[in-house]
ChimeraX commands (.cxc) that place a marker at each C-alpha (Angstrom):
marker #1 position -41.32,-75.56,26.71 radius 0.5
marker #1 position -38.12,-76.78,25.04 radius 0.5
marker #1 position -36.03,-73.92,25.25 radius 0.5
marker #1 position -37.00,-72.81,28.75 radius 0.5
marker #1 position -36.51,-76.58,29.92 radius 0.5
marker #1 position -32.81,-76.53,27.77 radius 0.5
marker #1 position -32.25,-73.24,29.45 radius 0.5
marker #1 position -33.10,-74.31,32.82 radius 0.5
marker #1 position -34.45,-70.23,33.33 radius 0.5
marker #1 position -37.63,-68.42,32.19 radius 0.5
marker #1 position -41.05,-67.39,32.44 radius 0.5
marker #1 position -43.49,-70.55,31.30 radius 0.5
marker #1 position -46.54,-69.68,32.61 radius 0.5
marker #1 position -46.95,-66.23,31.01 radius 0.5
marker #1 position -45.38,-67.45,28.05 radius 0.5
marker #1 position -47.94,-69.68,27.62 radius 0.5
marker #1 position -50.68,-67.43,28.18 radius 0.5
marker #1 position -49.98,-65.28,25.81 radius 0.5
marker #1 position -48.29,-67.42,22.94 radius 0.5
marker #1 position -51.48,-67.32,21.21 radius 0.5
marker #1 position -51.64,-63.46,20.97 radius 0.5
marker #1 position -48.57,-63.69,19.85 radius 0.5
marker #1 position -48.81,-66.21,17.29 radius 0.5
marker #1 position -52.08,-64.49,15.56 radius 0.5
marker #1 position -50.46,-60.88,15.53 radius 0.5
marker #1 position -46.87,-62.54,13.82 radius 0.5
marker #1 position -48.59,-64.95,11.34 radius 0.5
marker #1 position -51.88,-63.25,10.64 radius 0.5
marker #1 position -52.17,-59.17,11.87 radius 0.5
marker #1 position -49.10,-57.42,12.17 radius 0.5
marker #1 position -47.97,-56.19,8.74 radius 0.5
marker #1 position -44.09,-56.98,9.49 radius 0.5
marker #1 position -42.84,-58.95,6.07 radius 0.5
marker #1 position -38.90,-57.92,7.22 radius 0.5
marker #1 position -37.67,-56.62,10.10 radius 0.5
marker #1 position -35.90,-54.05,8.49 radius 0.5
marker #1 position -39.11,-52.66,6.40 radius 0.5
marker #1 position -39.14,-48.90,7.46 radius 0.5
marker #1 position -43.54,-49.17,6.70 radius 0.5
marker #1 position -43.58,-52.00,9.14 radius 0.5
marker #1 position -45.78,-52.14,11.98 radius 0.5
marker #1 position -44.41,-52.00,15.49 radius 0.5
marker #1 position -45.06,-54.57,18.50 radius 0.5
marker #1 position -43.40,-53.81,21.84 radius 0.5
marker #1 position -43.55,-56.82,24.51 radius 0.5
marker #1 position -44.05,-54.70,27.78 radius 0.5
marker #1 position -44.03,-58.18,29.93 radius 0.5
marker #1 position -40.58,-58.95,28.24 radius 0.5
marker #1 position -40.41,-61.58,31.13 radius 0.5
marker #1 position -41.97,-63.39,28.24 radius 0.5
marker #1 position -39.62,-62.99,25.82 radius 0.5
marker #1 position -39.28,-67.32,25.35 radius 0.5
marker #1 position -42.52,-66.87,23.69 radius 0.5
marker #1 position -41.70,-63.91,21.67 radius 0.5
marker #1 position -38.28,-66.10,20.53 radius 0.5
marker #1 position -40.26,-69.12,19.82 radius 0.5
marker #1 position -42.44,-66.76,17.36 radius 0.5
marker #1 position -39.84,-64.93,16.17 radius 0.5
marker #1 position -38.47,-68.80,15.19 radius 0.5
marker #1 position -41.87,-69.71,13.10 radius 0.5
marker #1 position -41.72,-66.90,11.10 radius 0.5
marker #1 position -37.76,-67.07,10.11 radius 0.5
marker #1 position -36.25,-64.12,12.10 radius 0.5
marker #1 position -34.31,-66.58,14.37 radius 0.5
marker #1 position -33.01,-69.55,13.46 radius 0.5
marker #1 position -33.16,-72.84,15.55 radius 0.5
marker #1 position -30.05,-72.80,16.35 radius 0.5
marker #1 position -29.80,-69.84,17.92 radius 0.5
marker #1 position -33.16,-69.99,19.71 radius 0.5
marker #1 position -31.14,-73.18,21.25 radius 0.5
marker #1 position -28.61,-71.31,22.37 radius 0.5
marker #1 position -30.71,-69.76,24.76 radius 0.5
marker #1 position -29.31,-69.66,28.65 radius 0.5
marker #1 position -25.94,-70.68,27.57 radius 0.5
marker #1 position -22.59,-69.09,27.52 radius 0.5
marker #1 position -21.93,-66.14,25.07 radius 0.5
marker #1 position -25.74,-66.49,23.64 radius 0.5
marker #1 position -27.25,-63.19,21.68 radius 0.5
marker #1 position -30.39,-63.97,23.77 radius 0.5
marker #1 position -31.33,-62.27,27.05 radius 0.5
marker #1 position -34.07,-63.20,29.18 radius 0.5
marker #1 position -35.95,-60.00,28.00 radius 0.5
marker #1 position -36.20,-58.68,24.83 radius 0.5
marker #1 position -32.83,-57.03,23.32 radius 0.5
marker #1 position -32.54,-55.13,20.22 radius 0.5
marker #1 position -29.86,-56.54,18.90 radius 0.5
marker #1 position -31.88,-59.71,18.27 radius 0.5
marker #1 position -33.77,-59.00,14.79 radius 0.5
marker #1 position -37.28,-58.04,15.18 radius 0.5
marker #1 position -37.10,-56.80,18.69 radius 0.5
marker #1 position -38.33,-53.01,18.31 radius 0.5
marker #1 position -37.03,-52.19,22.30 radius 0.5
marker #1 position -35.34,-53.62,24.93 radius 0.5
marker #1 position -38.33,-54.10,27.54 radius 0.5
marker #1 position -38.73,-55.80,31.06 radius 0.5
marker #1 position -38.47,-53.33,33.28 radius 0.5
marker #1 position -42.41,-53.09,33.53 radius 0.5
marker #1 position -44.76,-50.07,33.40 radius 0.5
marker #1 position -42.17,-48.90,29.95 radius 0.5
marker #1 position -43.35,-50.66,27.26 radius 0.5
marker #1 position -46.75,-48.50,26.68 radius 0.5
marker #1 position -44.37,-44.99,26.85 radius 0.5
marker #1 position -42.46,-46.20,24.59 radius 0.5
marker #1 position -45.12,-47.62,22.23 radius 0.5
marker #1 position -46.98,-43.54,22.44 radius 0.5
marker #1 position -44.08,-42.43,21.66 radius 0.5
marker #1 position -43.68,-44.97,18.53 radius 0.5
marker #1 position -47.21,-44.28,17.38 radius 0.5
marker #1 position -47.08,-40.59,17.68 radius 0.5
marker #1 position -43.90,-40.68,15.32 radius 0.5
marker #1 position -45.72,-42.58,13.12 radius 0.5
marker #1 position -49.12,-40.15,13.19 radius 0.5
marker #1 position -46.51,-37.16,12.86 radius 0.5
marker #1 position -45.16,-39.10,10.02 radius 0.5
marker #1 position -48.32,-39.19,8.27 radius 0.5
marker #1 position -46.97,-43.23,8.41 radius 0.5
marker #1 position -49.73,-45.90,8.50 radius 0.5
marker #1 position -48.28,-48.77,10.90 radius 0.5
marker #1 position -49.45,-49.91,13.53 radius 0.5
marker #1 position -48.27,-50.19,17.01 radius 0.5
marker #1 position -49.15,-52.48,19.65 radius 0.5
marker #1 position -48.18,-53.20,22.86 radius 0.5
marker #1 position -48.58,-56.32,24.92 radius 0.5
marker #1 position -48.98,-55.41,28.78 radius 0.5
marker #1 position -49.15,-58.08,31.80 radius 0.5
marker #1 position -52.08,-57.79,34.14 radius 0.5
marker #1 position -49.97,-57.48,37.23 radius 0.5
marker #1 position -48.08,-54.71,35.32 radius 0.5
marker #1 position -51.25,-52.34,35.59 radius 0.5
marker #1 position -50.23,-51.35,39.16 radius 0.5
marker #1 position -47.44,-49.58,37.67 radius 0.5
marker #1 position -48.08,-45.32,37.22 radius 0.5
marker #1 position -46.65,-44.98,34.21 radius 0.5
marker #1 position -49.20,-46.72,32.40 radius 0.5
marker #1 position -51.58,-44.37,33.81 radius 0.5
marker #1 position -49.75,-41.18,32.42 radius 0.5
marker #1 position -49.10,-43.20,29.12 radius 0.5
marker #1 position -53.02,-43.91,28.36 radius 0.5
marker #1 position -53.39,-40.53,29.14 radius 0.5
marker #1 position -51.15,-38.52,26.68 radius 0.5
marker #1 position -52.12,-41.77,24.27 radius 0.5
marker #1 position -55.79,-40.49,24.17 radius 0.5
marker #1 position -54.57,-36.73,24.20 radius 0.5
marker #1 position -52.99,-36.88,21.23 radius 0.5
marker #1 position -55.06,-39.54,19.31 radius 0.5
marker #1 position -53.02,-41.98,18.69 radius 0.5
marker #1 position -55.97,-43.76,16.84 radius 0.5
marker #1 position -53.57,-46.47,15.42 radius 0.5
marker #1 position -52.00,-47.30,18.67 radius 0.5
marker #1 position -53.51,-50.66,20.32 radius 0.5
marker #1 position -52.96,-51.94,23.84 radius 0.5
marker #1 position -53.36,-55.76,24.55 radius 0.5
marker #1 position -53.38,-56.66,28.25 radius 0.5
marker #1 position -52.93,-60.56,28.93 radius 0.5
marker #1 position -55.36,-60.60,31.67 radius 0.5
marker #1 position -54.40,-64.00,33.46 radius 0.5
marker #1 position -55.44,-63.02,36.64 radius 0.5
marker #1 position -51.60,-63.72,38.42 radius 0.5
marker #1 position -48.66,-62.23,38.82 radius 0.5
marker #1 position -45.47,-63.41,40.80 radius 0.5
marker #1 position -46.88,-62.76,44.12 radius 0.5
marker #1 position -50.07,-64.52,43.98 radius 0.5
marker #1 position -53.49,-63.32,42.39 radius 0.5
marker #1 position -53.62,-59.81,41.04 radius 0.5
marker #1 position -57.21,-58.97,42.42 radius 0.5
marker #1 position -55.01,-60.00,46.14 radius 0.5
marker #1 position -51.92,-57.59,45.36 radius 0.5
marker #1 position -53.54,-54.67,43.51 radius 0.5
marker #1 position -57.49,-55.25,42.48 radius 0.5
marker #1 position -58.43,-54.22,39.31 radius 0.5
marker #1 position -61.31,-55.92,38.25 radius 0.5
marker #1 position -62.66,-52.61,36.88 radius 0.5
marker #1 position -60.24,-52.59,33.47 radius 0.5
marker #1 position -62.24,-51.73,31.03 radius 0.5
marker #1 position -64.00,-48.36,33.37 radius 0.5
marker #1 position -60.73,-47.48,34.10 radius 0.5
marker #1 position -59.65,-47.17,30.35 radius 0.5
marker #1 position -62.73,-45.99,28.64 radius 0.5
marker #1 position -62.23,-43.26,31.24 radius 0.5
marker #1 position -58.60,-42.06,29.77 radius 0.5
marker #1 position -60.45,-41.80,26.13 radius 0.5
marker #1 position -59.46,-45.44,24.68 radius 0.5
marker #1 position -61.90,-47.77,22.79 radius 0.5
marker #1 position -61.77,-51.08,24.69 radius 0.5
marker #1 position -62.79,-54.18,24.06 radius 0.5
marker #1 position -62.22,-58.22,25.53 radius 0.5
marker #1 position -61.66,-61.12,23.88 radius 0.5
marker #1 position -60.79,-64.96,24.83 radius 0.5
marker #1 position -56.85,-65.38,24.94 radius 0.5
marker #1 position -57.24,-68.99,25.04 radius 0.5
marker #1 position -59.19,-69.06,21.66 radius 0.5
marker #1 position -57.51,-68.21,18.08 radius 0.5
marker #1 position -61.34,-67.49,16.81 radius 0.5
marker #1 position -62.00,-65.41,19.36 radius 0.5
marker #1 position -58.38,-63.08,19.06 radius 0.5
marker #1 position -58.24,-63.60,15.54 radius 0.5
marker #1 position -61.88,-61.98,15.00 radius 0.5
marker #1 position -61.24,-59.23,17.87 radius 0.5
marker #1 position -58.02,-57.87,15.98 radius 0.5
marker #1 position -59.59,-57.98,12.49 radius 0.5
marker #1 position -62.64,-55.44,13.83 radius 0.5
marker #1 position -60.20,-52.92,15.04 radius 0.5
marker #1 position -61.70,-50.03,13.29 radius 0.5
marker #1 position -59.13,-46.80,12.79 radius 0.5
marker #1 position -61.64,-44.26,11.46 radius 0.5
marker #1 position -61.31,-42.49,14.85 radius 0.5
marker #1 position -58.75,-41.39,16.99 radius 0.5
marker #1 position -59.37,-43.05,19.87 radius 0.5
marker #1 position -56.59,-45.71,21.22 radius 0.5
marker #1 position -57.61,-49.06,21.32 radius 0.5
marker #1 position -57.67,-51.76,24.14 radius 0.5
marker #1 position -57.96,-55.43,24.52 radius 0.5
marker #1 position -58.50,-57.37,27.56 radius 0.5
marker #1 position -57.07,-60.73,26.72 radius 0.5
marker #1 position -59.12,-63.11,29.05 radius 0.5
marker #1 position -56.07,-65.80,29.26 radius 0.5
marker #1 position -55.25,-68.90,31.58 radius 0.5
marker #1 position -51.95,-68.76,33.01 radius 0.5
marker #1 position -49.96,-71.79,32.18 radius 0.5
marker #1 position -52.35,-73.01,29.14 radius 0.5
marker #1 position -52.19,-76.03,28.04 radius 0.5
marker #1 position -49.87,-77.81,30.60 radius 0.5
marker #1 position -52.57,-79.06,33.29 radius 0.5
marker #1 position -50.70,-79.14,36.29 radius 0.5
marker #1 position -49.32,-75.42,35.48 radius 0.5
marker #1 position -52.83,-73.56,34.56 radius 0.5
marker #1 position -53.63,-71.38,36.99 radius 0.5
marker #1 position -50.75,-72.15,39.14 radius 0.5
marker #1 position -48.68,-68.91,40.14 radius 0.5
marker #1 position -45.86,-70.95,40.96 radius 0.5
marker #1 position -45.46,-71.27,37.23 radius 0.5
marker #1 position -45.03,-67.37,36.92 radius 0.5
marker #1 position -41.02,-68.39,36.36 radius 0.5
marker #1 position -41.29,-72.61,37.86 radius 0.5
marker #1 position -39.08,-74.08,35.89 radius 0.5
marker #1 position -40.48,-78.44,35.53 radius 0.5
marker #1 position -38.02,-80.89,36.62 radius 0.5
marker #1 position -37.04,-83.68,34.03 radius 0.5
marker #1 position -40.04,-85.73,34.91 radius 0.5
marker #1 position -42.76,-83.00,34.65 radius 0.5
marker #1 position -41.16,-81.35,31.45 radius 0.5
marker #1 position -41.79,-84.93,29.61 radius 0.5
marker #1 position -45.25,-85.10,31.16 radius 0.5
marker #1 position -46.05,-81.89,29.55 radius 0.5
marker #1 position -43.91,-82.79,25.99 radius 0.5
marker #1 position -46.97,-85.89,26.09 radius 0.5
marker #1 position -49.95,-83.72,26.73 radius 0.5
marker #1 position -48.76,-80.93,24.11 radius 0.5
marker #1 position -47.56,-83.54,21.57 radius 0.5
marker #1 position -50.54,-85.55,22.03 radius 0.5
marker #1 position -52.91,-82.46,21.70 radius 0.5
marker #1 position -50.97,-81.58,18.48 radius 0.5
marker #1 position -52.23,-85.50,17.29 radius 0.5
marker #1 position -55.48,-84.87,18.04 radius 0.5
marker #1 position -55.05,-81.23,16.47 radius 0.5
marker #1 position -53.45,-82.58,12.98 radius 0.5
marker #1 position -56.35,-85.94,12.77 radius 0.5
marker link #1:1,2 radius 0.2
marker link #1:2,3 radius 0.2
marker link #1:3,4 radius 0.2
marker link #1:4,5 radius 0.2
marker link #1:5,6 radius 0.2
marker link #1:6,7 radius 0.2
marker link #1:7,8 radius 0.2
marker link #1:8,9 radius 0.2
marker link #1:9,10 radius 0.2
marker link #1:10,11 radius 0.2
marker link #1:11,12 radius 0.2
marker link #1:12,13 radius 0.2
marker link #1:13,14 radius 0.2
marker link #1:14,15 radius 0.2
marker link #1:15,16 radius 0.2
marker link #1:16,17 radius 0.2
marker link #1:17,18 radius 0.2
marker link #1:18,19 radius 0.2
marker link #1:19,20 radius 0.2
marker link #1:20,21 radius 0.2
marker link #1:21,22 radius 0.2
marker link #1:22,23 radius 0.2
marker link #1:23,24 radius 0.2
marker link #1:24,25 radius 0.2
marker link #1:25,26 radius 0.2
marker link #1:26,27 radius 0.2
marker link #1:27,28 radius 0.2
marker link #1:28,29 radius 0.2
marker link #1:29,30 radius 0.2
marker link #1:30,31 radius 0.2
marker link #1:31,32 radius 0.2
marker link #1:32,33 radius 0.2
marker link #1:33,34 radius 0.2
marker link #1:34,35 radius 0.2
marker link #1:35,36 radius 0.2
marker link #1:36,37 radius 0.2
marker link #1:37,38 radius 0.2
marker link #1:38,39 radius 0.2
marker link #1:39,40 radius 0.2
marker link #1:40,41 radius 0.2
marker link #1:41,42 radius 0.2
marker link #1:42,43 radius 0.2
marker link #1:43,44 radius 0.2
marker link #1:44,45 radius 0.2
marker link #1:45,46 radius 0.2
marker link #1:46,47 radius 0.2
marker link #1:47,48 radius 0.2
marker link #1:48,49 radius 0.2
marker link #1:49,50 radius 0.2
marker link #1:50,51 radius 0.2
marker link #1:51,52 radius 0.2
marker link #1:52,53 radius 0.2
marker link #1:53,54 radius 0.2
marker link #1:54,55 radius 0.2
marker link #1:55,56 radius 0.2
marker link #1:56,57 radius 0.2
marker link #1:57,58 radius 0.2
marker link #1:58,59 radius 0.2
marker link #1:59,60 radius 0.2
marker link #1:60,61 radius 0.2
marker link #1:61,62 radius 0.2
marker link #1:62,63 radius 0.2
marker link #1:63,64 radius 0.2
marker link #1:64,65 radius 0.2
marker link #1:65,66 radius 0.2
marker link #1:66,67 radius 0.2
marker link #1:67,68 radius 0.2
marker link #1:68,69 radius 0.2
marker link #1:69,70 radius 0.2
marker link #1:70,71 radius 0.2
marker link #1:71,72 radius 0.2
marker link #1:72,73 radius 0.2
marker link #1:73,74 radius 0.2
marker link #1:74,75 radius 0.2
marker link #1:75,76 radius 0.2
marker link #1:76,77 radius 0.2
marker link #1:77,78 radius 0.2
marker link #1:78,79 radius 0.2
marker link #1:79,80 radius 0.2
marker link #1:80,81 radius 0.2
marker link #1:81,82 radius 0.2
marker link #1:82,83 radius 0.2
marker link #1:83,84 radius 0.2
marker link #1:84,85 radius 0.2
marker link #1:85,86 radius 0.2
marker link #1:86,87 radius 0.2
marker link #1:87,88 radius 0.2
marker link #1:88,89 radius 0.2
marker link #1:89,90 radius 0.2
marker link #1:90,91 radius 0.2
marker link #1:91,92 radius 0.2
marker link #1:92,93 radius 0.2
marker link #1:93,94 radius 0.2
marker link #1:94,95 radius 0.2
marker link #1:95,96 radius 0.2
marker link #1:96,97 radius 0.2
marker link #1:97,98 radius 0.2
marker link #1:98,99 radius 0.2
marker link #1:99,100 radius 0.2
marker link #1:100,101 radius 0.2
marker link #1:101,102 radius 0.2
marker link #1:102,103 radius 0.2
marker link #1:103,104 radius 0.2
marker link #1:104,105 radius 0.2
marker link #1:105,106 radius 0.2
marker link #1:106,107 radius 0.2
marker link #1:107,108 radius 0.2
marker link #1:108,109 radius 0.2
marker link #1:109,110 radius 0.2
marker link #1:110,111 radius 0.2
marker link #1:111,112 radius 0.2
marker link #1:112,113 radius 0.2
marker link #1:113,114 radius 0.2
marker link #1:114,115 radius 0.2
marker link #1:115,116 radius 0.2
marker link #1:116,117 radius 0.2
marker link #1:117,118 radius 0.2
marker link #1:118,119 radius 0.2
marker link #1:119,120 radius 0.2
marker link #1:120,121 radius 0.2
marker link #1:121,122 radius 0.2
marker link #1:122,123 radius 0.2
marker link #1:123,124 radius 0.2
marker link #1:124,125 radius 0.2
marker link #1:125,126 radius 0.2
marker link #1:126,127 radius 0.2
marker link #1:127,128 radius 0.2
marker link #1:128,129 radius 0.2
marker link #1:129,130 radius 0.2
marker link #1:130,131 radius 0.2
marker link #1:131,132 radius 0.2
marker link #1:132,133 radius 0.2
marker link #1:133,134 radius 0.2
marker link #1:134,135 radius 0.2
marker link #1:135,136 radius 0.2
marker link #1:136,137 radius 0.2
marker link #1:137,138 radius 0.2
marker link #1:138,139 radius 0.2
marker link #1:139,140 radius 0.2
marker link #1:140,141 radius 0.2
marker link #1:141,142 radius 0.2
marker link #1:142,143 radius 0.2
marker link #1:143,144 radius 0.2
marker link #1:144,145 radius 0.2
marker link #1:145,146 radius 0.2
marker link #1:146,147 radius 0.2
marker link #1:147,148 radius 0.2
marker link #1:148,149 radius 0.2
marker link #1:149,150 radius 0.2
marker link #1:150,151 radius 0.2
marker link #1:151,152 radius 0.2
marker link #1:152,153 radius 0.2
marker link #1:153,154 radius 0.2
marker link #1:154,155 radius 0.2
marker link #1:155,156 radius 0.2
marker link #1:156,157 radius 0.2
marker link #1:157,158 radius 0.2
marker link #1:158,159 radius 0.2
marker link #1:159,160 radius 0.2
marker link #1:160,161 radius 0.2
marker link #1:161,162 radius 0.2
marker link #1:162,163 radius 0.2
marker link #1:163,164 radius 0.2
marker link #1:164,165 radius 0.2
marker link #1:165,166 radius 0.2
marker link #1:166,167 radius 0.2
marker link #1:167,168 radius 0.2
marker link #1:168,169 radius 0.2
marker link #1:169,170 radius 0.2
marker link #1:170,171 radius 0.2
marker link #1:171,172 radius 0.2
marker link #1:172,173 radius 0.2
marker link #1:173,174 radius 0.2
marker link #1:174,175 radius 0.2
marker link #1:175,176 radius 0.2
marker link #1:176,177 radius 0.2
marker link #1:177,178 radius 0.2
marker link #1:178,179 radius 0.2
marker link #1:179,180 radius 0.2
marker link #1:180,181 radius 0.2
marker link #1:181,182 radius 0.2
marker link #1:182,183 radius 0.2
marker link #1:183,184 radius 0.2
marker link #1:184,185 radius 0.2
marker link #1:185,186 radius 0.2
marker link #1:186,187 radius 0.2
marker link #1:187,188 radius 0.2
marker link #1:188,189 radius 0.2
marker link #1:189,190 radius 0.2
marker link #1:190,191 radius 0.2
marker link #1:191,192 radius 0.2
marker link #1:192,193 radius 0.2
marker link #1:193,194 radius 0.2
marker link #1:194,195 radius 0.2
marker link #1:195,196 radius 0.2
marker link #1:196,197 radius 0.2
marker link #1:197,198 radius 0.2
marker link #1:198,199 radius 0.2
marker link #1:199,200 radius 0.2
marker link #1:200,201 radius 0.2
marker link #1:201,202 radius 0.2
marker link #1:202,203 radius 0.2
marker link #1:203,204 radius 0.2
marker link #1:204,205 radius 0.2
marker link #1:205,206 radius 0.2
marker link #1:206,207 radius 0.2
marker link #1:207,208 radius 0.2
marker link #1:208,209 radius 0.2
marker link #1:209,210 radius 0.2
marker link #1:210,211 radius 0.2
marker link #1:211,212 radius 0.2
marker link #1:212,213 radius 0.2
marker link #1:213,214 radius 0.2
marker link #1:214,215 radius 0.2
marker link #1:215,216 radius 0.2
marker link #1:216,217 radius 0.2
marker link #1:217,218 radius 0.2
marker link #1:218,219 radius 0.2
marker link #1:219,220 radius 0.2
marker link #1:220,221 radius 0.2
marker link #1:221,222 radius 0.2
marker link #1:222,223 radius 0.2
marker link #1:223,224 radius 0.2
marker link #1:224,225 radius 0.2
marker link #1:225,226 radius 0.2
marker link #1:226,227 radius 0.2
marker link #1:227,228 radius 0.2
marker link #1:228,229 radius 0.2
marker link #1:229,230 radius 0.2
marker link #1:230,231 radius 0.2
marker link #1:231,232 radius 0.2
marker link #1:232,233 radius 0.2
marker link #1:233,234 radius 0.2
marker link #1:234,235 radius 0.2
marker link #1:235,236 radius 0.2
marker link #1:236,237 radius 0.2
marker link #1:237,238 radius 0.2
marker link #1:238,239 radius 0.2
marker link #1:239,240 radius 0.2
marker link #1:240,241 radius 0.2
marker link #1:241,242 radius 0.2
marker link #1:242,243 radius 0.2
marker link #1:243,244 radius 0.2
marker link #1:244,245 radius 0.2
marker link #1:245,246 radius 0.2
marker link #1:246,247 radius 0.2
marker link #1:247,248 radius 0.2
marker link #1:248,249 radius 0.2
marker link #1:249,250 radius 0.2
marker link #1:250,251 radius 0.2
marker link #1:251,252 radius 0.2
marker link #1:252,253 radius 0.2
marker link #1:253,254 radius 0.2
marker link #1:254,255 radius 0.2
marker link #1:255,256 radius 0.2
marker link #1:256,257 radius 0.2
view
């Protein structure tokens, strides 16, 4: 909230729906102890409209400092709005949607070729499924078993336009994905228990892909943004960015007593 408020651009509403993904694969699943580890595992961020929650990550676990995560926005920053590799820890540059799966195949398959045991996953937006190339992706995922390959899609249920079942229904995920050979499998967004126990069950002993349907609210945890599409990239004015610095901060109270 700080840095898209000090930036005065961004993407809040995703951001906040899938900051807790985020958070659980950086401090508790991905095996990533430096960016520079050639055994690490991989994450792509498909939706790299999200990237101020990817930064804010990125922050907690010592890749960025604070002082350049405040730098976002402004003049001669290293930070784009979407994911750039010359930021530490970014695997890809991403954004342009429907290319973050491709590239994650193509990471895993290195990897299986490799006879390397990372892990790759890929964060996709909901609205982003209307997009063909993550149809031929899945495909050639399941073709050539990319069994340590995983697929999280933040299912919030809106996009920029509006609703996603309004623009391009797709209410039948998980048929449409078992279909193309992948193991799926749902899980609450909102809820640490809930991610945290769907990521530790991943089992590789097959070949299959896997994917998660994130079940996420749009704008969590900022009441007058949840479920609000005009939060896809709102940016709060002075008076509405405090209100929401009181209900996080006051949550966090509640959290820490």
């Amino acid at each position: 909230m700080e840095i898209v408020w000090s930036a005065h651009s961004g993407h809040i509403g995703g951001d906040l729906s899938c900051l807790n993904v985020l958070t659980a694969l950086y401090h508790h699943y991905l095996n990533i102890s430096s960016v520079d580890d050639p055994f690490r595992d991989r994450f792509v961020l498909s939706k790299g409209h999200c990237v101020e929650s990817l930064y804010s990550v990125f922050e907690s676990r010592g890749f960025l400092s604070r002082e350049t995560l405040d730098t976002l926005g402004k003049y001669g920053s290293p930070l784009g709005g979407h994911p750039l590799r010359d930021v530490p820890g970014v695997e890809v540059n991403s954004g342009a949607l429907g290319h973050g799966l491709s590239v994650g195949v193509g990471m895993a398959l290195a990897g299986a070729r490799d006879g390397a045991s990372y892990k790759t996953v890929v964060l996709m937006g909901d609205g982003e499924q209307a997009e063909g190339s993550i149809s031929e992706a899945a495909m050639a995922a399941s073709h050539f078993k990319l069994g340590r390959l995983i697929a999280i899609i933040d299912r919030n249920m809106l996009q920029i336009s509006g609703r996603t079942e309004d623009i391009m229904h797709i209410e039948n995920l998980r048929e449409i994905w078992m279909s193309m050979g992948w193991e799926v499998r749902e899980m609450d967004g909102d809820d640490m228990a809930s991610i945290i126990s769907i990521l530790d069950a991943t089992d590789f002993s097959d070949n299959r892909p896997h994917l998660i349907i994130s079940h996420s609210t749009k704008g969590k945890g900022v009441s007058y943004m949840e479920n609000d599409a005009k939060w896809h990239h709102g940016i709060p004015s002075e008076e509405q960015y405090r209100r929401a610095r009181t209900e996080i901060e006051d949550r966090i109270k509640r959290m820490e007593g």
